[in-house]
TILUM-466809 format. One line per 5 residues: their letters; for each residue y, x, z of C-alpha. Coordinates in nm, 4 decimals. Layout:
% TILUM-466809
A	Y,X,Z; ...
% end
This chain:
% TILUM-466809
XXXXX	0.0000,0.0000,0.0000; 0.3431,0.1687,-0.0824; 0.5823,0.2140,0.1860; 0.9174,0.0693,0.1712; 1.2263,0.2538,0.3031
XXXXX	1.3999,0.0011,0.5578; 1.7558,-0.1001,0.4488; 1.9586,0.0650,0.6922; 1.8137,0.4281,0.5949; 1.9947,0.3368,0.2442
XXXXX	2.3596,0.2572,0.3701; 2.5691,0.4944,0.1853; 2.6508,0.8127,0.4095; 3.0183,0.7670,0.3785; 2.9938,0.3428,0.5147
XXXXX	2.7794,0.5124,0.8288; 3.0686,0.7868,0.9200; 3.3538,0.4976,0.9115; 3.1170,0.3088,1.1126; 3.0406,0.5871,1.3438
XXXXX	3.4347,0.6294,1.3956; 3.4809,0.2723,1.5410; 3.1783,0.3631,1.7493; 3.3672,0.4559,2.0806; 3.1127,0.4690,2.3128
XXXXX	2.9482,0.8206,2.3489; 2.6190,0.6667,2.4373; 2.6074,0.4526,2.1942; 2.6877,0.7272,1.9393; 2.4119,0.9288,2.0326
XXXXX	2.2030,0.5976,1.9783; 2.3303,0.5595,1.6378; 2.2594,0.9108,1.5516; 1.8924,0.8733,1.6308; 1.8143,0.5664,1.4577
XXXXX	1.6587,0.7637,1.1800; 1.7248,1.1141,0.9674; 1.9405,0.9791,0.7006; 2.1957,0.8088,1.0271; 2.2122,1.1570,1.1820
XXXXX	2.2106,1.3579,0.9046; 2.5770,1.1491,0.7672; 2.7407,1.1266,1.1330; 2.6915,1.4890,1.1876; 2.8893,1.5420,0.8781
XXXXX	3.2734,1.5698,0.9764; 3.4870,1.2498,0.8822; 3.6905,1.3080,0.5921; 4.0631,1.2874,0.5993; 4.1916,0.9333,0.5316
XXXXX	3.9172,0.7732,0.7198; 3.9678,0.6214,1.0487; 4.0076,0.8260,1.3732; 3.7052,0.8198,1.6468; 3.8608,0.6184,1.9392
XXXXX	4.0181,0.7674,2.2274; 3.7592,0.8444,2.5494; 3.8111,0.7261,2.8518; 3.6203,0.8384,3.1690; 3.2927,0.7297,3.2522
XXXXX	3.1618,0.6813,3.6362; 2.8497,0.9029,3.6677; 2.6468,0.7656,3.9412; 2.3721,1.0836,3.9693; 2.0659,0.9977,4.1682
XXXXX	1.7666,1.2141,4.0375; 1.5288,1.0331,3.7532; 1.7174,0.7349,3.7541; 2.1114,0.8541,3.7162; 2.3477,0.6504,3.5028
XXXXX	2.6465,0.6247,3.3436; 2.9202,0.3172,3.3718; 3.1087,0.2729,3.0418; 3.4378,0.0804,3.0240; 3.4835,0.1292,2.6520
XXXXX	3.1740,-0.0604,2.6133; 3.3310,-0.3751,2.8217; 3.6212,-0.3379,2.6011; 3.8716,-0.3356,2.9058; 3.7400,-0.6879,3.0674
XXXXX	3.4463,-0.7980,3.3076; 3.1582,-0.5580,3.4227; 3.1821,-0.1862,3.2323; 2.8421,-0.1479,3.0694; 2.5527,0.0658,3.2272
XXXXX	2.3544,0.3261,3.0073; 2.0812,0.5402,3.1522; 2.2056,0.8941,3.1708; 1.9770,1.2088,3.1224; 2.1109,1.4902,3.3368
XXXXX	2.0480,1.8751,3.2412; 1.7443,2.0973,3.4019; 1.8885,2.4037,3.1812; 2.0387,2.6300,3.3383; 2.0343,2.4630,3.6485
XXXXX	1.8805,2.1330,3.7130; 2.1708,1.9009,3.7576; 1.9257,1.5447,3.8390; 1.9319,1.6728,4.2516; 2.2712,1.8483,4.2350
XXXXX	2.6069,1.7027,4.4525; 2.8407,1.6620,4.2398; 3.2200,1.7185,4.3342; 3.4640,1.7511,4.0637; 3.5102,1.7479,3.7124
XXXXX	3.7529,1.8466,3.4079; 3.8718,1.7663,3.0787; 3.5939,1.8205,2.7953; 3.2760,1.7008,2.9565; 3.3054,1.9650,3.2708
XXXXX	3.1432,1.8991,3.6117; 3.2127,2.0921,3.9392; 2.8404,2.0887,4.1080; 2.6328,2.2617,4.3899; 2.2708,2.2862,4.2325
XXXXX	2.0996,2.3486,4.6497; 2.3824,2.0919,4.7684; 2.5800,2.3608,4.9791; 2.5327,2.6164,4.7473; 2.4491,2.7395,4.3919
XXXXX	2.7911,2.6131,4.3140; 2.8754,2.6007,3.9268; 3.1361,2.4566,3.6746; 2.8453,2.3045,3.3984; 3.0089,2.1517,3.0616
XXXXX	2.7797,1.8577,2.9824; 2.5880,1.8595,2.6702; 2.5619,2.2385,2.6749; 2.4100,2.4945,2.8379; 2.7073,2.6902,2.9309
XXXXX	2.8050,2.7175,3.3074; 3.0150,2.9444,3.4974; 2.9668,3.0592,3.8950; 3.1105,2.9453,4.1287; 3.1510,3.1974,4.5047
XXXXX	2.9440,3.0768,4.7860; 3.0873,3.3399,5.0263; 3.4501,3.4250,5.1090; 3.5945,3.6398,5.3323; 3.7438,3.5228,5.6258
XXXXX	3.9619,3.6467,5.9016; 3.8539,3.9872,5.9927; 3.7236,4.0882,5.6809; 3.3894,3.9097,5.7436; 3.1739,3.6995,5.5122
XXXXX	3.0988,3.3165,5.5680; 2.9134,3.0428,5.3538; 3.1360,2.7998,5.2081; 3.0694,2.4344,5.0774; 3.3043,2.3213,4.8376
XXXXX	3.4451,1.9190,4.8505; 3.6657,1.9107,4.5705; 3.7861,2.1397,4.2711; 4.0561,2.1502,3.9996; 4.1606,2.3894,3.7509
XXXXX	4.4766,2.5233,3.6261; 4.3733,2.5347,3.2535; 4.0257,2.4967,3.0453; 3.7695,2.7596,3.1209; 3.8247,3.0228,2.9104
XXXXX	4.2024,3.0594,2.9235; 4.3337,3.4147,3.0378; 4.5263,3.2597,3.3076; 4.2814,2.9907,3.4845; 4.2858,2.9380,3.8139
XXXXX	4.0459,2.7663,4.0308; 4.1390,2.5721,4.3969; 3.8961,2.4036,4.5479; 3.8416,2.2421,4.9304; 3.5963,2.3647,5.1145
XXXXX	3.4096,2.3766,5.4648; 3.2124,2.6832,5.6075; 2.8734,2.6815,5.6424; 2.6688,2.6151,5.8946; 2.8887,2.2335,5.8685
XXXXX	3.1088,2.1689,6.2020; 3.1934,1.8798,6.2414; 3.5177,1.9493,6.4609; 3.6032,2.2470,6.1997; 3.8734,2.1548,5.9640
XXXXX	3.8728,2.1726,5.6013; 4.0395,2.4414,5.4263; 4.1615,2.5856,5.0768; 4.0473,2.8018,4.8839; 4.1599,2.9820,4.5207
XXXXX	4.0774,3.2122,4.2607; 4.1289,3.3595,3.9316; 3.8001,3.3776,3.6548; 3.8511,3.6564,3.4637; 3.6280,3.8601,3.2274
XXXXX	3.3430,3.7631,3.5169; 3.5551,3.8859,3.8277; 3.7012,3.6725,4.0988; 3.9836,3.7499,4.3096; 3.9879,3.4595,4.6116
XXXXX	4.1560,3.3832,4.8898; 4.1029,3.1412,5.1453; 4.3728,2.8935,5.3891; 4.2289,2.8044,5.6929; 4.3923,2.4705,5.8485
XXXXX	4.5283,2.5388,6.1956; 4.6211,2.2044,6.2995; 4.4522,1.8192,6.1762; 4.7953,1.7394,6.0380; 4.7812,1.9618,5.7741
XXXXX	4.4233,1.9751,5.6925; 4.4005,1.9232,5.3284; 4.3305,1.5217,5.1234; 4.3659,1.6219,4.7452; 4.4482,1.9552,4.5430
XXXXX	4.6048,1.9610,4.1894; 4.8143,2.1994,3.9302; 5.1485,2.0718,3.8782; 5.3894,2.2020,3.6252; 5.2182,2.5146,3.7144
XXXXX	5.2188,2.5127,4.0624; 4.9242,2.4630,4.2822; 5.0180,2.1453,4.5332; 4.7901,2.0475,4.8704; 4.8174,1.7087,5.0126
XXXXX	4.7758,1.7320,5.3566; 4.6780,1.4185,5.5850; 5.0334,1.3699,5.7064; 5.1343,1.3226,5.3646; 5.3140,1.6300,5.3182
XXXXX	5.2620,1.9185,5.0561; 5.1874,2.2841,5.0124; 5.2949,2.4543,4.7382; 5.1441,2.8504,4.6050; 5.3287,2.9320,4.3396
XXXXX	5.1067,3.1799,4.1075; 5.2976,3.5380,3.9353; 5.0754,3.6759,3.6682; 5.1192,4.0856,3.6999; 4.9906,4.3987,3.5174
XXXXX	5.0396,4.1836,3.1851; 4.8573,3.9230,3.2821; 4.5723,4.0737,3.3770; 4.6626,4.0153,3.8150; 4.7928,3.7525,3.9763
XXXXX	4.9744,3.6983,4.3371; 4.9359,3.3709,4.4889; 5.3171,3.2888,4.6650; 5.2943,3.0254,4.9255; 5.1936,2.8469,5.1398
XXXXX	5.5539,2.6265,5.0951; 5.5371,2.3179,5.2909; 5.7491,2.0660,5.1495; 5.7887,1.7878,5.3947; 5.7982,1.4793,5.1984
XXXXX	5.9539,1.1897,5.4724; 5.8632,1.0573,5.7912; 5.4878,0.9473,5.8184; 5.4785,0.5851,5.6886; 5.2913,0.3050,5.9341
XXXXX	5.0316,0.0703,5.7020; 5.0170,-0.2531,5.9344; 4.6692,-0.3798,6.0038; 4.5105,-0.1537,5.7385; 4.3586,0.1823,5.7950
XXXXX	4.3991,0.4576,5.5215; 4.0960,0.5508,5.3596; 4.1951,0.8043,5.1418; 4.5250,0.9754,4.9491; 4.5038,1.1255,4.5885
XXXXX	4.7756,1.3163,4.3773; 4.8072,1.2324,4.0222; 4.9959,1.3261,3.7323; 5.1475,1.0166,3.5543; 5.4004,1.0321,3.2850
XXXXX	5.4821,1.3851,3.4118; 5.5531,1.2415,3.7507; 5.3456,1.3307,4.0617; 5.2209,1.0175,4.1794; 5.0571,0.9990,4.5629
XXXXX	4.7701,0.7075,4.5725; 4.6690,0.5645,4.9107; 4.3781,0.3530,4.9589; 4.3466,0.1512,5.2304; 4.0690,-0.0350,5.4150
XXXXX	4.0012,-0.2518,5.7360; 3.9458,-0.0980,6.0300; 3.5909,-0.0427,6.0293; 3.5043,0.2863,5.9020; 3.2247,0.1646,5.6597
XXXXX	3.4398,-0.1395,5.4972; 3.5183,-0.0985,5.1703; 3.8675,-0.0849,4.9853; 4.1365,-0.3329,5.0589; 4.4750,-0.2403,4.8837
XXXXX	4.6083,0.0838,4.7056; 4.9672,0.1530,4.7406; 5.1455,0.4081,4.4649; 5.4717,0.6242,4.5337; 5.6389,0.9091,4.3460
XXXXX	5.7576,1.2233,4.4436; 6.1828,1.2232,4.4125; 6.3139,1.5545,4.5027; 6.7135,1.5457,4.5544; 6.9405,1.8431,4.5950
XXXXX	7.0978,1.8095,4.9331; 7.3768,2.0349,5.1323; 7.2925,2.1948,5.4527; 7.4645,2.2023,5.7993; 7.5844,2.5895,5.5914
XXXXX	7.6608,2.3693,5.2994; 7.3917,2.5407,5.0999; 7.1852,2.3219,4.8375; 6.8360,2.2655,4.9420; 6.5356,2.0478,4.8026
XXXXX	6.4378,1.7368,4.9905; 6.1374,1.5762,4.9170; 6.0299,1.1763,4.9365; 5.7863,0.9689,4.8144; 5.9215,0.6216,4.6896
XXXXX	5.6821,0.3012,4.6586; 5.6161,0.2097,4.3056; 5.5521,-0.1785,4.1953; 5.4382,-0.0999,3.8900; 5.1934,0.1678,3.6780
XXXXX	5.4287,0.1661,3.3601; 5.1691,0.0905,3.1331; 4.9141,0.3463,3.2632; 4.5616,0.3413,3.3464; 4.5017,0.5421,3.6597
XXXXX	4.1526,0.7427,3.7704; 4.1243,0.8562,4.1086; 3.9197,1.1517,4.2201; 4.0183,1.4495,4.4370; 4.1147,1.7391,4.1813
XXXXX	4.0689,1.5093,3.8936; 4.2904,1.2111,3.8593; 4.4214,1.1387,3.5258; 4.6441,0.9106,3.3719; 4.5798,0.7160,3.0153
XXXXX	4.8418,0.4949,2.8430; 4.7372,0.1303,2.7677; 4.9344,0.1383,2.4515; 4.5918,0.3504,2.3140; 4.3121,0.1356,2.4244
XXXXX	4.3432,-0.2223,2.2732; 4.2464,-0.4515,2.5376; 4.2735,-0.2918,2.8442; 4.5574,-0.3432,3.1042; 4.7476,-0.1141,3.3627
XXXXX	4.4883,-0.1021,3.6593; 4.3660,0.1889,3.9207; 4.0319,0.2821,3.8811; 3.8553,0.4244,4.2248; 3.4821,0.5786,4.2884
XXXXX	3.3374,0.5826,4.5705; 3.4339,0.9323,4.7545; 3.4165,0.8705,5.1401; 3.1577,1.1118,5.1848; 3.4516,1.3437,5.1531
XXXXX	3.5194,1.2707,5.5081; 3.1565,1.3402,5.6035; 3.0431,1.7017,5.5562; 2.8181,1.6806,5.7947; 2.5881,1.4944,5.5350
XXXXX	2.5190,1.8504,5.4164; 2.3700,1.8963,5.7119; 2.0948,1.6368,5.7229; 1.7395,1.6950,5.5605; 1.7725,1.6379,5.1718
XXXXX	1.4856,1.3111,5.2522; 1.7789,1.2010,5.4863; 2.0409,1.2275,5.2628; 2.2236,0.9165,5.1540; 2.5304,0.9072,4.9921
XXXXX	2.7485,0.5450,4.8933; 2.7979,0.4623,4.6374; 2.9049,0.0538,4.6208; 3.2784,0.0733,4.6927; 3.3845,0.1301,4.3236
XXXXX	3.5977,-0.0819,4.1120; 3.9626,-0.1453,3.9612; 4.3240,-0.2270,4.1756; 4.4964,-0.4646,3.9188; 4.7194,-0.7594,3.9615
XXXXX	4.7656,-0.6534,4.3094; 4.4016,-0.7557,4.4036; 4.0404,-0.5426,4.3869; 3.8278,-0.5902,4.0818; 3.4543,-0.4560,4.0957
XXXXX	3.4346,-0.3615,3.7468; 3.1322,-0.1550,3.8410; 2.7516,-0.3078,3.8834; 2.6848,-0.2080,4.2474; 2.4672,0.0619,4.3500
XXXXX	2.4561,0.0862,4.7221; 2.3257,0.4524,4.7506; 2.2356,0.7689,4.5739; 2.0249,1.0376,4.7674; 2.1933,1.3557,4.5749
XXXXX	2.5416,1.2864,4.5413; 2.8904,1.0635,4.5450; 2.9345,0.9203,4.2176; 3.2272,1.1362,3.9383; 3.4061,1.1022,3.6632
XXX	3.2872,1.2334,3.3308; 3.6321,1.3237,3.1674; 3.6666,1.3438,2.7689
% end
């Protein structure tokens, strides 16, 4: 009997690539591409000029939890109701990423991890198997050596640029509970790191969120206030001196009511730092009630001397602009409406109160349980769980995947 060729192998190749353009979903992509030879063979060719751009990414919540991770896509939901779940396949190569903690992530697919979940710490691009180290040890005072654990990470540029930096927060190990967190930085360069680490002296200032802004390196602390290194790139680029800490007060400590803060983010928004606060009831384990947004207005004011100096504030904000906001310590971003047909201004949160609870690194991997329900969207001044619920992974809090 002869065989017939099914229909869809005989699409033209040039009808599949304008298809695959309008295809905005990465998963679904990768479906597309496997449905048979001819399908992969035409979307692997690059679009021509004159065709149709792919669509513009948007994050995806990565919920990792061993054989049976996933991946939430709002692209797929098309900016209403419940994002779309697709089963996601994590690396083994070079290090197995299905029983890593994940804590961070970048632009391009990159993912701040700790393969032994207080160590082995790496910077992994997904899709590839390129990966760069991350230090386990730092010196301390004294001179000596301890274990660190990092919590959060952001970068100064892609990996690979002459001048990235690296700031993470981080614990020592063995976890204390009553030990505060601290900072840490460093410069990747041709395989070298030079680091430093801030140790917190008092709870006040012990460290929320960590980002590069117009090249400088800001800390949120708890009370709300910031500190600023500002980096100087020597010897022709090839050193760098970390200048700081500056602590720029930013106000008086603000009172929320009835509602306990759960957590404060920095974002950059419109090239304005933003500072996110999430609130919940009192109960430690209840979920997210409001989010508040301010921005950071610095004013040139006279001294007792007369002499100019830089005050700091943060002012509340009513409205987002047009923006769609991701929160996640050392990787917030900010994505204009106007590009994503369908979707509205909104705050998008992950669940990342584990933050708060180091001492999870502490328990027996069979005992380890991170959350990973309180996940959803702050829009029309109410919470939206645009997420499916998942109410725990045993490897790690959930992360953004970043385009």
């Amino acid at each position: 009997m002869a065989m017939h060729t099914p229909p869809w192998e005989e699409l033209p190749a040039d009808v599949l690539r304008i298809v695959f353009s309008r295809v905005a979903c990465r998963a679904d992509r990768q479906v597309m591409a496997g449905v048979c030879g001819a399908w992969r063979r035409a979307v692997k060719v690059k679009v021509a000029t004159g065709q149709p751009p792919r669509p513009r990414q948007l994050p995806c919540l990565l919920r990792p939890n061993g054989g049976d991770s996933s991946v939430c896509c709002l692209l797929c939901s098309g900016g209403h109701g419940i994002s779309v779940v697709h089963a996601a396949h994590l690396p083994q190569q070079p290090v197995d990423a299905r029983h890593a903690r994940f804590f961070g992530s970048h632009d391009g697919s990159w993912a701040f991890l700790a393969s032994a979940q207080t160590s082995g710490h790496v910077l992994q691009k997904f899709g590839t198997d390129t990966i760069i180290p991350l230090p386990d040890f730092m010196d301390v005072q004294g001179g000596e050596s301890s274990s660190i654990v990092h919590l959060a990470a952001t970068l100064s540029h892609q990996p690979g640029h002459a001048s990235c930096l690296v700031a993470a927060i981080v614990k020592t190990y063995p976890i204390d509970v009553m030990s505060l967190r601290a900072v840490a930085f460093w410069r990747m360069d041709h395989g070298t790191m030079a680091s430093e680490l801030h140790r917190t002296e008092i709870e006040a200032m012990e460290p929320e969120d960590i980002i590069f802004h117009k090249g400088v390196l800001l800390v949120l602390t708890q009370q709300e206030n910031l500190l600023a290194w500002i980096p100087e790139y020597t010897d022709e680029g090839r050193g760098v001196e970390m200048h700081g800490p500056e602590h720029r007060a930013c106000g008086k400590p603000r009172i929320y009511n009835e509602l306990a803060v759960q957590s404060r983010y920095l974002v950059e928004s419109q090239n304005c730092l933003l500072l996110i606060v999430r609130y919940r009831e009192g109960h430690p384990t209840s979920s997210t009630q409001e989010l508040k947004i301010f921005h950071l207005v610095e004013l040139e004011i006279p001294d007792e001397n007369g002499i100019m100096m830089t005050r700091y504030n943060w002012v509340e904000l009513f409205s987002l602009f047009g923006e769609m906001i991701f929160l996640g310590r050392g990787c917030s971003r900010s994505y204009n409406v106007s590009n994503y047909p369908g979707f509205t201004e909104g705050v998008y949160f992950l669940d990342d109160g584990s933050f708060y609870h180091a001492d999870l690194l502490s328990h027996d991997a069979a005992d380890q349980k991170y959350t990973c329900s309180d996940n959803g969207r702050w829009v029309n001044l109410q919470v939206d769980r645009c997420f499916p619920p998942e109410q725990s992974c045993s490897c790690s809090p959930p992360i953004w995947v970043l385009p």
